[in-house]
C-alpha distance (Angstrom), angle and dihedral (degrees) to the residues before:
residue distance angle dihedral
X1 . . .
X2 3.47 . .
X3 4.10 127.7 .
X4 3.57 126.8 -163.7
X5 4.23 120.2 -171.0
X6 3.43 122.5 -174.1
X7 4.33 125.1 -131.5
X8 3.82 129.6 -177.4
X9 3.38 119.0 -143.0
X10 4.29 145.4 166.8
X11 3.49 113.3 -129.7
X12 3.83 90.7 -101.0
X13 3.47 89.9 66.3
X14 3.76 104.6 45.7
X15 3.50 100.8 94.7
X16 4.30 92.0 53.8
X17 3.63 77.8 52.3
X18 3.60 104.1 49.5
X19 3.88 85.8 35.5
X20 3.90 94.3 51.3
X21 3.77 91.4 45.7
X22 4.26 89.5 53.7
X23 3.75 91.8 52.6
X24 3.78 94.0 47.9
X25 3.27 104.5 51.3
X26 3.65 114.0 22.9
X27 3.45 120.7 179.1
X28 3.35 89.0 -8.5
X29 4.11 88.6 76.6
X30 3.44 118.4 101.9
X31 3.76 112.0 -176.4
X32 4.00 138.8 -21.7
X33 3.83 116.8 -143.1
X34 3.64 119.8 -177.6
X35 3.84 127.1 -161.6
X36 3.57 130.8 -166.4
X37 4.09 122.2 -148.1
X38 3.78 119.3 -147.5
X39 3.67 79.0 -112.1
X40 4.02 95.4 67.7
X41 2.96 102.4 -115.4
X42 4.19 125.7 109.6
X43 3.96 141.3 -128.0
X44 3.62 116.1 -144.4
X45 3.31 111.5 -162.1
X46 3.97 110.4 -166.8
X47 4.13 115.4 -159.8
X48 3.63 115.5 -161.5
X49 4.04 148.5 171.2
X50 3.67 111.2 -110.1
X51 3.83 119.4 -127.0
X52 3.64 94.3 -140.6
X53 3.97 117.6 76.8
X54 3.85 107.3 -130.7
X55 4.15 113.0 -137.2
């Protein structure tokens, strides 16, 4: 099953994001999309395989 979790970021801190996100999940990550608000400031929206089997 897949999960998706949600992280705001500034463009400073994108690639700690991004970076963070690799090392967590491994090859369990899926994809990485990154928004930005007319604000400035970025949604990181981090797609991965769950561990757990669903039944």
């Amino acid at each position: 099953m897949e999960l998706t979790v949600k992280r705001k970021a500034f463009l400073e801190n994108l690639p700690a994001v991004v970076e963070k996100a690799v090392s967590e999940y491994g090859i369990r990550l899926r994809k990485i999309v990154i928004e930005e608000d007319e604000k400035g400031c970025y949604t990181v929206w981090i797609t991965y395989e769950s561990e757990r089997q669903a039944f």
